[in-house]
C-alpha positions in Angstrom: 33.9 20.5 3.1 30.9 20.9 4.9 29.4 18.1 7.4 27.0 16.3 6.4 25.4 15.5 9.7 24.8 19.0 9.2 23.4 19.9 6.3 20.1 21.2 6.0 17.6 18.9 4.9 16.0 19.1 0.9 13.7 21.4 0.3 10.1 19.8 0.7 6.9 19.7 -1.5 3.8 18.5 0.3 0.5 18.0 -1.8 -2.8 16.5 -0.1 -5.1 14.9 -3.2 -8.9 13.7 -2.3 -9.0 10.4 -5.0 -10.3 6.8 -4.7 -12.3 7.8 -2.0 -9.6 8.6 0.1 -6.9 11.6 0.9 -3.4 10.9 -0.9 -0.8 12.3 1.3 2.6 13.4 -0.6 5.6 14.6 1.0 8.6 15.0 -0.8 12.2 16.0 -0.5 15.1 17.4 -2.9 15.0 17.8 -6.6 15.4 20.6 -8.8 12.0 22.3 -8.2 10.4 22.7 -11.5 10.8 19.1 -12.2 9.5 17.8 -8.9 6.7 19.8 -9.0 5.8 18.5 -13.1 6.2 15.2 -11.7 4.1 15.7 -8.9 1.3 17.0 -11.2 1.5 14.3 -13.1 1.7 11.9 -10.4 -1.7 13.5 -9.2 -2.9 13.4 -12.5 -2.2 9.5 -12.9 -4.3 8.8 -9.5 -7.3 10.6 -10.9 -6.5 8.7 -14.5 -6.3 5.3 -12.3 -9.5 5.8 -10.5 -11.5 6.7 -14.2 -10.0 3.3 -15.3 -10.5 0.8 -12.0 -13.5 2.6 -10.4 -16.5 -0.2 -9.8 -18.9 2.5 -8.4 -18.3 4.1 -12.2 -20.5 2.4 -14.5 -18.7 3.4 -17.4 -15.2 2.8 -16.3 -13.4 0.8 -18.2 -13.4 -2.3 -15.5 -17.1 -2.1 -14.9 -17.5 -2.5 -18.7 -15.0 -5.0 -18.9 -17.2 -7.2 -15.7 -20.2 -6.7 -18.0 -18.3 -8.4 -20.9 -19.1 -4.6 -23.0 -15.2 -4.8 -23.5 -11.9 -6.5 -23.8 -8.5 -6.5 -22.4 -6.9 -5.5 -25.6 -9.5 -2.5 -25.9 -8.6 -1.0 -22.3 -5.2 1.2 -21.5 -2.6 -1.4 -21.0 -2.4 -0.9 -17.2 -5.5 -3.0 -16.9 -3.8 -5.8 -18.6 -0.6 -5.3 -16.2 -3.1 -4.9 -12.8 -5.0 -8.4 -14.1 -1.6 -9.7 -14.2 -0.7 -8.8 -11.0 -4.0 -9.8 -9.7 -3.3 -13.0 -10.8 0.4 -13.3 -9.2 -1.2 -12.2 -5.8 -3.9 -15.4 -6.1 -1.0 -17.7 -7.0 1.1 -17.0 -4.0 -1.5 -16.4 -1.2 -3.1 -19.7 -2.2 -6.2 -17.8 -3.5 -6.3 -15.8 0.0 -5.8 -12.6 -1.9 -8.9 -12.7 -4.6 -9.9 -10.2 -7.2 -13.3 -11.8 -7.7 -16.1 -10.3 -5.7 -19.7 -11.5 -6.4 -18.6 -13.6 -8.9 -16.9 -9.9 -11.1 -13.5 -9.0 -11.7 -12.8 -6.8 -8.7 -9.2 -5.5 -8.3 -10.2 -2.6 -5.6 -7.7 -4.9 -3.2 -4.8 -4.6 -5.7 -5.2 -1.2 -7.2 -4.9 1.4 -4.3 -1.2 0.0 -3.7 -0.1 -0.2 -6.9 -1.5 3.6 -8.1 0.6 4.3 -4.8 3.8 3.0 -5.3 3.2 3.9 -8.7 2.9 8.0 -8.0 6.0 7.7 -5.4 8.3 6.1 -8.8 7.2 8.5 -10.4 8.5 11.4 -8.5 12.2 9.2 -7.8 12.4 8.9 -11.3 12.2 12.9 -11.9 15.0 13.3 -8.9 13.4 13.5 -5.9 15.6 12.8 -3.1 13.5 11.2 -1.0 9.7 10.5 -1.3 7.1 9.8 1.0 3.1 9.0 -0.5 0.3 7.9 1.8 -2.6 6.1 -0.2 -5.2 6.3 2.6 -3.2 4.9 5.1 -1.1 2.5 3.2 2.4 4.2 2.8 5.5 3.8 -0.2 8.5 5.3 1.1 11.8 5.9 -1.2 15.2 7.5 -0.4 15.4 9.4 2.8 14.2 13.0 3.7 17.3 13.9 4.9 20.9 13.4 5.7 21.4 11.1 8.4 17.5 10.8 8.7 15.5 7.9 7.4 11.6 7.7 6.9 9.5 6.8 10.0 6.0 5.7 9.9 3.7 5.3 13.0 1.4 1.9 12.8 -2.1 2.9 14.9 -2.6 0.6 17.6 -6.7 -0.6 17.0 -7.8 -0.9 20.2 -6.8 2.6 21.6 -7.8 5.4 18.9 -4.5 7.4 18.9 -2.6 5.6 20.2 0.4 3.7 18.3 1.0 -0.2 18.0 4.6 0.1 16.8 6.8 3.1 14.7 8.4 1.8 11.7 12.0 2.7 10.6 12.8 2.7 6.4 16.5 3.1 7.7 19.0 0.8 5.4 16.4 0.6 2.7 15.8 2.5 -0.1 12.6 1.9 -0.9 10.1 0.5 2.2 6.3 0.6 2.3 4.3 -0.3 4.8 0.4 -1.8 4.8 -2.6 -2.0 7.0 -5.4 -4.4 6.9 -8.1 -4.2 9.8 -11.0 -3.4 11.3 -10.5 -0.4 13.0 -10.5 2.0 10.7 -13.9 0.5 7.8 -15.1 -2.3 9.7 -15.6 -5.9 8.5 -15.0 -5.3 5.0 -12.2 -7.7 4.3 -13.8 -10.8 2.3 -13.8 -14.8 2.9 -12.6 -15.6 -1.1 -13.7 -19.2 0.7 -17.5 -18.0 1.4 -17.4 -14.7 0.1 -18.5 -13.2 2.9 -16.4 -11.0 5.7 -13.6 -12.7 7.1 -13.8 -14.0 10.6 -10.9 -14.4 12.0 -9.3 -13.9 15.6 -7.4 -10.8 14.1 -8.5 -6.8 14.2 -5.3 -5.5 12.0 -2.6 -7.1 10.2 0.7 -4.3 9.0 3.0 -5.5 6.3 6.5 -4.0 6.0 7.9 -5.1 2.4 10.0 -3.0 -0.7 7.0 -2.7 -2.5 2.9 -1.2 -1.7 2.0 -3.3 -4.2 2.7 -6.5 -2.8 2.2 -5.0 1.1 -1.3 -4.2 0.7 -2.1 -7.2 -0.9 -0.4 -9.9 2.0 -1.9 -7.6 4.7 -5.3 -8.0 3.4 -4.8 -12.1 2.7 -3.0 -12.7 6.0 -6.0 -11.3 7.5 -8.5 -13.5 6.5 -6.4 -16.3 7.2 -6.4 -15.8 11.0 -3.2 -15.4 12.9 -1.5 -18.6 13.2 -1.9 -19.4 9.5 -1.7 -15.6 8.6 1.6 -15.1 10.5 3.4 -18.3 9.3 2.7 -17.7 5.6 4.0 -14.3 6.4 7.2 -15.7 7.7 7.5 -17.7 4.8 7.6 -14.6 2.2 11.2 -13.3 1.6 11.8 -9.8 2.5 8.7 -9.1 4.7 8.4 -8.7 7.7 4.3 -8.3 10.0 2.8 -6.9 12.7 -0.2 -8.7 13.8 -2.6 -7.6 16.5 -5.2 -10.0 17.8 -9.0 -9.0 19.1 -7.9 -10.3 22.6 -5.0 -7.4 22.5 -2.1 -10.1 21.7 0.9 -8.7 19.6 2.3 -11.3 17.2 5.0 -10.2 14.5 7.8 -12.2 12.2 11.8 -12.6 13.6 12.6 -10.1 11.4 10.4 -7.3 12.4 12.8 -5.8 15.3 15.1 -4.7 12.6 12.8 -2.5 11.3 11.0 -1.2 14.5 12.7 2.4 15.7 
């Protein structure tokens, strides 16, 4: 028998797709060809379906109609019922840090670019892929490994030296990892009060969340920030199986007990 430590790694698909106003990065490893690259189409094909549905700079998509009361839930595809859903479980255990309301209209912009995320990576596991890595404008689901021996690494930029790198995350021992960014750095102050609904002010310039799910990572990084760091990082601490990074404006590092385990 051959040794594993040796083998080669899975053959790899990589696919760069310009949707949501941003790049979606795919990498991904194994799978019997065909299928992987079916599911990838249609994994592109979702984002695109995604952003027709949730876009608010769309006037006719189906959430700026629903805002303008020109629609129900029951008429729209049944993803916007599940994304109002989860909207509404990321309110409940943020305290309301995490909103979906902006300017007094259903807004789930904060949710969505996670969950379409996560949701394309599933759908590539699901037709075989060994190991699959997607990157939603930053914001990263990671599932399997790209290789024997090898687990998924993901680089966390450090936002106050452009290039440079804060911390390297290690998906090793999980199967499925993602990991979340919420900041400054990278679109300025565009993270909202839900308190004043205005930008956030807080002694924080990014916020990275390491949990199982994008879903739920985007959407803790983004509350944690407006919270501030000492309230931010002990609600953080709080959540079971996450672990934080938190940089502050005056360059101090703060992160959970558990993040060393996943640091590599």
């Amino acid at each position: 028998m051959a040794d594993p430590a040796g083998a080669a790694a899975p053959a790899q698909l990589r696919h760069a797709e310009e949707v949501m106003g941003t790049v979606f990065s795919f990498d991904v490893r194994g799978g019997e060809p065909a299928a992987i690259r079916a599911a990838l189409d249609e994994a592109v094909a979702g984002l695109h379906a995604v952003n027709e549905v949730f876009s608010t700079y769309r006037e006719q998509s189906q959430i700026s109609r629903l805002a303008r009361a020109e629609t129900t839930i029951e008429e729209c595809e049944p993803e916007v019922a599940e994304v109002l859903g989860l909207c509404a479980e990321a309110e409940r255990v943020s305290n309301g840090w995490f909103s979906a309301t902006y300017e007094g209209r259903f807004d789930p912009t904060g949710l969505v670019k996670g969950w379409a995320t996560e949701r394309a990576a599933l759908r590539l596991v699901e037709a075989g892929a060994a190991g699959v890595s997607v990157n939603g404008g930053g914001d990263v689901q990671l599932c399997g490994v790209p290789g024997p021996d090898r687990p998924w690494r993901v680089g966390v930029a450090d936002p106050l030296r452009p290039g440079g790198l804060a911390a390297v995350v290690t998906a090793a021992g999980a199967d499925r990892l993602a990991v979340a960014t919420s900041g400054t750095a990278e679109r300025g102050a565009h993270i909202v009060d839900p308190r004043t609904g205005k930008s956030a002010v807080t002694d924080l310039v990014s916020v990275t969340v390491v949990a199982p799910r994008l879903t739920w990572a985007d959407c803790w990084a983004t509350a944690a920030f407006a919270m501030g760091s000492r309230e931010g990082l002990a609600w953080l601490e709080s959540l079971p199986d996450v672990e934080a990074l938190l940089i502050t404006a005056g360059d101090e590092v703060r992160c959970t007990g558990g993040l060393a385990s996943r640091l590599g």
